[in-house]
C-alpha positions as CSV (number, residue, x, y, z in Angstrom):
1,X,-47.2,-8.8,-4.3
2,X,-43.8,-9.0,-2.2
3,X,-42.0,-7.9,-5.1
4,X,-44.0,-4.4,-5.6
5,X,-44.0,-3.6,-2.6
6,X,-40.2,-4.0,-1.9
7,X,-39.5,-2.2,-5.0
8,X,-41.8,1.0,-4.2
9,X,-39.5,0.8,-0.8
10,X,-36.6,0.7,-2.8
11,X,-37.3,3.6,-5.0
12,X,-37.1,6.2,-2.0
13,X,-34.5,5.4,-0.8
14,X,-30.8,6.6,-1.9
15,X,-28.6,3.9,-4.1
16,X,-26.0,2.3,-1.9
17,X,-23.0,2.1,-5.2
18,X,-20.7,4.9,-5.6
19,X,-20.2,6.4,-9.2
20,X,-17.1,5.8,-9.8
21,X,-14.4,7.4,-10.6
22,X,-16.3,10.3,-10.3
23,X,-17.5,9.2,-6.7
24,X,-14.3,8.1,-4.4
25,X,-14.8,5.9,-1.1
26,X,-13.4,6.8,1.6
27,X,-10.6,4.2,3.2
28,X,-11.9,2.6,6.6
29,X,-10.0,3.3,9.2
30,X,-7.2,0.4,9.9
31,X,-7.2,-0.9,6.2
32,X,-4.8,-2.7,5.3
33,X,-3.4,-1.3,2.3
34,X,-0.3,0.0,-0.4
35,X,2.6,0.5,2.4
36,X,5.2,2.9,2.4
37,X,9.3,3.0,4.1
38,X,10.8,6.2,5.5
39,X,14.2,4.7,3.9
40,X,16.1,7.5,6.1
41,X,15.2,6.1,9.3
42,X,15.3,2.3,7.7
43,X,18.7,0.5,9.4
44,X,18.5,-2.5,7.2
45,X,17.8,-5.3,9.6
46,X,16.6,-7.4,6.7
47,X,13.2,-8.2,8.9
48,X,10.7,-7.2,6.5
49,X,11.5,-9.4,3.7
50,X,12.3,-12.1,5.7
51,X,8.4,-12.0,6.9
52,X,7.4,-11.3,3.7
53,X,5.0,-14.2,2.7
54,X,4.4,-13.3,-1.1
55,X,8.6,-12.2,-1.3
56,X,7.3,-8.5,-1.9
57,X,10.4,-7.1,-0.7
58,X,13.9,-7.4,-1.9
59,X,16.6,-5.4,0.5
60,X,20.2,-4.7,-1.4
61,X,22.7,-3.7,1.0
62,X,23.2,-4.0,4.6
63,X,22.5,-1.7,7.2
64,X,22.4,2.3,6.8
65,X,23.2,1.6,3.4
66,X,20.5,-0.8,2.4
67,X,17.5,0.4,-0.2
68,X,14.4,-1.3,-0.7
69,X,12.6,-2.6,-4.0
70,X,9.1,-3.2,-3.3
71,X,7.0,-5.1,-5.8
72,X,3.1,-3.4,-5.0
73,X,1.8,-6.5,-7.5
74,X,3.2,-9.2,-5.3
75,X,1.8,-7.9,-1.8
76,X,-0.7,-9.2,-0.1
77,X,-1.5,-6.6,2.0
78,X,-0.9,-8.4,5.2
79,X,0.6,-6.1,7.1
80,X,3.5,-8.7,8.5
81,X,6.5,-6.0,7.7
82,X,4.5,-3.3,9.1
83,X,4.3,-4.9,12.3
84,X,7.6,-6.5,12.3
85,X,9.6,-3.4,12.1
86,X,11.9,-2.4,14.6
87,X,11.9,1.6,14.3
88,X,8.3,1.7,12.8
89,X,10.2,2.6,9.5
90,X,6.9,1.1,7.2
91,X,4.1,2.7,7.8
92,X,0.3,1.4,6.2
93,X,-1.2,4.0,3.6
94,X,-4.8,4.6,2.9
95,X,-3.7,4.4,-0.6
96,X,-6.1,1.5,-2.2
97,X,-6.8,2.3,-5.5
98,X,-3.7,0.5,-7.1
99,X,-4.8,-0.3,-11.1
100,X,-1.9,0.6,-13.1
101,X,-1.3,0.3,-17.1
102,X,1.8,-1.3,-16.9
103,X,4.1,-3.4,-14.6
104,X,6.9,-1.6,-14.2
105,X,4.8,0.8,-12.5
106,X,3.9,-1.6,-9.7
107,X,7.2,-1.8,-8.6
108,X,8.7,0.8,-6.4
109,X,12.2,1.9,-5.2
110,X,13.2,3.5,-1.8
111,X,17.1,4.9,-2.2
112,X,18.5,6.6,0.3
113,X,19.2,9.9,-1.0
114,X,22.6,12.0,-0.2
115,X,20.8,15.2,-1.4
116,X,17.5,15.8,-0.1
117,X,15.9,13.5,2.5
118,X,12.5,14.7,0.7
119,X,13.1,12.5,-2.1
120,X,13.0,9.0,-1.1
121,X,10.0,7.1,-3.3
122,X,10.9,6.9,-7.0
123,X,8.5,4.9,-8.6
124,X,9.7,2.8,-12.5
């Protein structure tokens, strides 16, 4: 008798999943998620890899020179470079959705550009 009545309680109410991909969640705020560099601003301190626990980050160069390769299928998400940055260069995204077909597409590169400072995230 439990049963029927939790299901007659059950079938008033509205369904609690999402149909996705139709249906997007909305990010919490604070999630910890894909981050991103503003490479112009980026001095090349070498910080962020260095903290790096899953060695998501590879650095070439040295200072206002230096570009960043940053393997999205190696991070954990943890948030260490974020926090460890000395101008506030990475920043956390509320980008979460992060399935991808292949794996050269989980690995993105931040050069500094000597054209436009718009175009700073190529993804391969």
């Amino acid at each position: 008798m439990a049963m029927e009545k939790e299901l007659m309680k059950n079938l008033t109410k509205k369904p609690i999943t999402l149909r996705y991909p139709s249906e997007k969640a909305t990010p919490v705020e604070g999630i910890r998620a894909k981050v991103a560099w503003d490479i112009e601003k980026c001095i090349g301190c070498g910080l962020c890899p260095q903290v790096c626990p899953s060695k998501a980050i590879e650095l070439t160069g040295k200072g206002s020179e230096a570009e960043i390769t940053y393997y999205l299928d190696r991070c954990l998400f943890c948030g260490e470079c974020v926090d460890i940055c000395p101008t506030k260069t990475i920043k956390t995204t509320s980008e979460f959705e992060l399935a991808f077909t292949s794996r050269k597409e989980t690995t993105i590169y931040y050069k500094r550009s000597t054209i436009s400072p718009d175009s700073t995230e190529e993804s391969h």
